[in-house]
Each structure stands twice: as structure tokens, then as C-alpha cells.
C-alpha positions in Angstrom: 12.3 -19.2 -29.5 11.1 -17.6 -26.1 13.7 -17.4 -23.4 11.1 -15.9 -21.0 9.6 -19.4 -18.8 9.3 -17.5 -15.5 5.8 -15.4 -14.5 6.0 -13.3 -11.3 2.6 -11.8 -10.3 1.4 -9.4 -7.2 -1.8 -10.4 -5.1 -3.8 -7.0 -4.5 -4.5 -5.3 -7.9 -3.3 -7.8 -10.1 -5.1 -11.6 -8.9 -8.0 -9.2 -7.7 -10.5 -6.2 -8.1 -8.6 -3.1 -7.7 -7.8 -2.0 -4.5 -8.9 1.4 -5.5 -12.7 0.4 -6.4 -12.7 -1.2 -2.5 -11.4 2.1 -0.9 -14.0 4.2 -2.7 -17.0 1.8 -1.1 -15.2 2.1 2.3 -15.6 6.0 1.8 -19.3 5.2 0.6 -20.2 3.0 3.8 -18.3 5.1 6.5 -20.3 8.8 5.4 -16.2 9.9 4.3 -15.5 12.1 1.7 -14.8 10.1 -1.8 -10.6 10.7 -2.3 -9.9 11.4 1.8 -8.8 7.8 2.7 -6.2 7.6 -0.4 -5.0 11.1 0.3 -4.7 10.3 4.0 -3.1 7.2 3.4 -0.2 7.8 0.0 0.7 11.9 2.3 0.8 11.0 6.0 4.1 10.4 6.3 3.8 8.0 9.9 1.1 6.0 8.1 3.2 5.3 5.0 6.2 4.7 7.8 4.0 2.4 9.3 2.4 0.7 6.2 6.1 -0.5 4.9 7.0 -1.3 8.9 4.0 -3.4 8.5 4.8 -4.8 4.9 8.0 -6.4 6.5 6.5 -7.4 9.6 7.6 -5.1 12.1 4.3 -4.1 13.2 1.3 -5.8 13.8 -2.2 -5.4 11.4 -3.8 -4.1 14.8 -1.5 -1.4 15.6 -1.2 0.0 12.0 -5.7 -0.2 12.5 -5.3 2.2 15.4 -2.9 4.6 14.3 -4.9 4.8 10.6 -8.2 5.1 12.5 -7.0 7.9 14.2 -6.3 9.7 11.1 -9.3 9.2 9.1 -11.3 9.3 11.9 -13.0 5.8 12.2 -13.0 3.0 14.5 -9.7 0.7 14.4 -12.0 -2.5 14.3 -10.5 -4.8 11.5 -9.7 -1.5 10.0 -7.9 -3.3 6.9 -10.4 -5.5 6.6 -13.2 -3.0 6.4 -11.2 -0.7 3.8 -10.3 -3.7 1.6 -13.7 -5.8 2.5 -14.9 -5.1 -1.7 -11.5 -6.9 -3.0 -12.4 -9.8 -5.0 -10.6 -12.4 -7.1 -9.9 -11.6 -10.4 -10.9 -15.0 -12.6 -9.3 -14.3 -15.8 -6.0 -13.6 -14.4 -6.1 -17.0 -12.0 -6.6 -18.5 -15.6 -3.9 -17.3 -16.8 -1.8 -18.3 -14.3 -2.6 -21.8 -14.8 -2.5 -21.6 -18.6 1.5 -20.5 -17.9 2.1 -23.4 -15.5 0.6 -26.3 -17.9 3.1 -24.7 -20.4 6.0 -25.0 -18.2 6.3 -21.4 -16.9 6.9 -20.6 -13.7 4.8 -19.0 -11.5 5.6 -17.2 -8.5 3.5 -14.9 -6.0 5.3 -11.7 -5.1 3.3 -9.5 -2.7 3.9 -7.1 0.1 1.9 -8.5 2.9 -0.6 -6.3 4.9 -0.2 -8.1 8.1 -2.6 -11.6 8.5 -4.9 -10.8 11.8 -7.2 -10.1 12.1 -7.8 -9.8 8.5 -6.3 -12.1 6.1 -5.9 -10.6 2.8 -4.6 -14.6 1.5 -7.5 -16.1 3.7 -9.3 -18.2 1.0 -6.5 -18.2 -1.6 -4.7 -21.6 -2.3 -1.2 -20.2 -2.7 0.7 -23.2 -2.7 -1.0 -25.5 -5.2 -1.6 -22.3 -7.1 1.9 -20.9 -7.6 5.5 -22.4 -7.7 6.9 -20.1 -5.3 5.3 -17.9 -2.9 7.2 -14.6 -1.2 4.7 -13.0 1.1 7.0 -10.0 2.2 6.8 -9.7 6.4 8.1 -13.5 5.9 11.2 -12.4 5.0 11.7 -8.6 6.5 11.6 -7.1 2.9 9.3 -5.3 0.7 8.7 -4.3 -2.7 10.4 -1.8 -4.0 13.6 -2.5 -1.8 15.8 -5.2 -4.9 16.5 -7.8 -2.5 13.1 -8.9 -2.6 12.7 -9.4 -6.1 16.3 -11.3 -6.1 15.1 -13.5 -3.8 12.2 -14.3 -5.8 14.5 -15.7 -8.2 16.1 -17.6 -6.2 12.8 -19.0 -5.1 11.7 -19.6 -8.8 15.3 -21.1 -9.8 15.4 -18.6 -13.0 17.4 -15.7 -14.1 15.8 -12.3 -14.1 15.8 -12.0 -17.8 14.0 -15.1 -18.2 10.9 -13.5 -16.1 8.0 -10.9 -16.5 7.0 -9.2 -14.0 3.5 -7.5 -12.8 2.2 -5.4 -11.0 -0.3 -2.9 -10.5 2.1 -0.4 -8.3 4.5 1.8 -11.0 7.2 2.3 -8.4 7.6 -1.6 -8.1 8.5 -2.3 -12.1 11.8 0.0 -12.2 13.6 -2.8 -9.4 12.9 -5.6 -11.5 13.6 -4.1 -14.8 17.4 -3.1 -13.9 17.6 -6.4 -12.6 16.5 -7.7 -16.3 12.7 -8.5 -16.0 10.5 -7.6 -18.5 7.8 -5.6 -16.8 3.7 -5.1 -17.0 1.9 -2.8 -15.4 -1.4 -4.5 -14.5 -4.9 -2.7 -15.8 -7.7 -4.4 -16.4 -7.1 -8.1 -16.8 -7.7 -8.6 -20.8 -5.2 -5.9 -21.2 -2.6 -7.2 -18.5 -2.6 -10.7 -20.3 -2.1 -9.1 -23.6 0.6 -7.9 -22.5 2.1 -11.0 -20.9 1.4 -13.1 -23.6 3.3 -10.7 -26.0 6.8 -10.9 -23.3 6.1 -14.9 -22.9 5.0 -15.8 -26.6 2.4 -17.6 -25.6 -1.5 -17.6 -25.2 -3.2 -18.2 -22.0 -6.0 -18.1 -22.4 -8.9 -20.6 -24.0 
């Protein structure tokens, strides 16, 4: 008998399009070389400061905009909104979600928030009648990949970490939650990702 009866997704990448696909139309639309924005972005080293001050809150959406903008060389106007304005949900995986709750898994959101003004990357998502637990990370001054986050996510969820998978579309964040004793997926596309949850749960969701 599966012990696993806990489900802990990631937003961006994993409940929608890939974040990648987005950046490479933002490229398209601003007349920027295709690769510059995710090379400017993963090897400045104040922007990735700034991204994980802004993941726990620290700073505001508008000053990481004007800072970034400076470095691709673009306007700061809803900056994040603009680079992630392709992101889309990803049906198959909201499915699956709800397949594990009527089955008595629990289902938690773990994200690392980009800020929520003036873009709001959770704008037209029900989070609370669509998840048991929701950790948005600049509530709570944490961000993945820093442990704490991912214990207090159990705590939220009321389940040991063995008895949860964990996904996400970021490698770095699966090592945390595996030493803590989740089993871990690294999201792809979403047939493939629930394949891969259903193997760790023992379950099917989907119809």
C-alpha cells in the first residue's frame, strides 16, 4: 500500500507554459537577441541578488523592473509582466491536481513569489479552493532552495516529508526536499510529469 498521500507542486513551469517559451517571445517582441534576457538574468550577479531579495519579499516588483531594465536595456514598465506576459495555464496538470485531491492526497502550492504589483503572476488563479495549502514565498521571508521553506510546507500540509512528492521544474529545488525524504519530479512536459507522479503516488490522475 502507498504511503505517499501528500502532492507539493510549483506555480511557474509546472501549473503553466514554460517560463522559457515566454522569455523567448519577449526577445521576439522587444527586437533582443534570442538567449540575451536568460543570459542576463541566470550571470548578473545584482540581478540574481535581487531576484531572491525579491522572492522573499524584500524588494518590491517595481524596483527589481528598473534595475533589470537597465541591464537588458528596455523600459522598466511592468517589466515582469511583459517578460512572462506568454505564461499560460497548463490544463492537464490542474487535472491532475484535482484527480489527487478527490483521492485524498494533499495538495499544496509551493512557489517562490515574483512580487504581486504591478503584475500578478497568481492574478486569475484560485489558489485556495484549488490547493490545501498555499506557501507563496515573500509571505513568509523564505525561498526555495533555502530547507526551511519546504519544512514549513509540511507543516502546512500536516504530512511527513516521506509521505510527499515533490515538483518542480527548477533542478536546484529537488535536492532540499529529497534529503528531507520527498520523492522528487522534475517537471517536463505535462504527460511526462504525471507519469511520473502517478508512478511515486500509485495512483492515476487522470481520466
Amino acid at each position: 500500500m502507498n504511503e505517499r498521500k501528500g502532492l507539493i507542486l510549483d506555480f511557474g513551469g509546472v501549473l503553466t507554459t514554460p517560463l522559457l517559451a515566454s522569455v523567448t517571445e519577449f526577445e521576439r517582441d522587444e527586437g533582443l537577441p534570442q538567449g540575451s534576457v536568460v543570459r542576463q538574468l541566470s550571470s548578473d550577479h545584482e540581478i540574481l541578488r535581487l531576484t531572491e531579495d525579491l522572492e522573499r519579499g524584500s524588494v518590491t516588483q517595481a524596483q527589481w523592473n528598473k534595475v533589470a531594465a537597465l541591464r537588458i536595456g528596455v523600459s522598466p514598465d511592468n517589466l515582469l509582466g511583459r517578460i512572462f506576459s506568454r505564461l499560460r495555464p497548463a490544463p492537464l496538470m490542474y487535472e491532475a491536481a484535482a484527480a489527487a485531491r478527490r483521492q485524498g492526497i494533499r495538495v499544496g502550492l509551493l512557489s517562490n513569489s515574483v512580487g504581486r504589483a504591478p503584475w500578478d503572476l497568481y492574478a486569475d488563479c484560485d489558489l485556495d479552493t484549488t490547493f490545501d495549502a498555499v506557501l507563496i514565498s515573500e509571505d513568509h521571508g523564505l525561498r526555495k532552495p533555502e530547507p526551511a521553506i519546504y519544512e514549513h510546507m509540511l507543516k502546512m500540509l500536516e504530512l511527513p516529508a516521506a509521505a510527499c512528492v515533490f515538483v518542480d521544474d527548477t533542478p536546484h529545488n529537488l535536492p532540499p526536499a529529497a534529503a528531507l525524504g520527498m520523492a522528487t519530479v522534475r517537471a517536463q512536459e505535462p504527460r511526462t510529469t504525471i507519469t511520473d507522479i502517478q508512478s511515486l503516488l500509485g495512483t492515476s490522475l487522470t481520466s
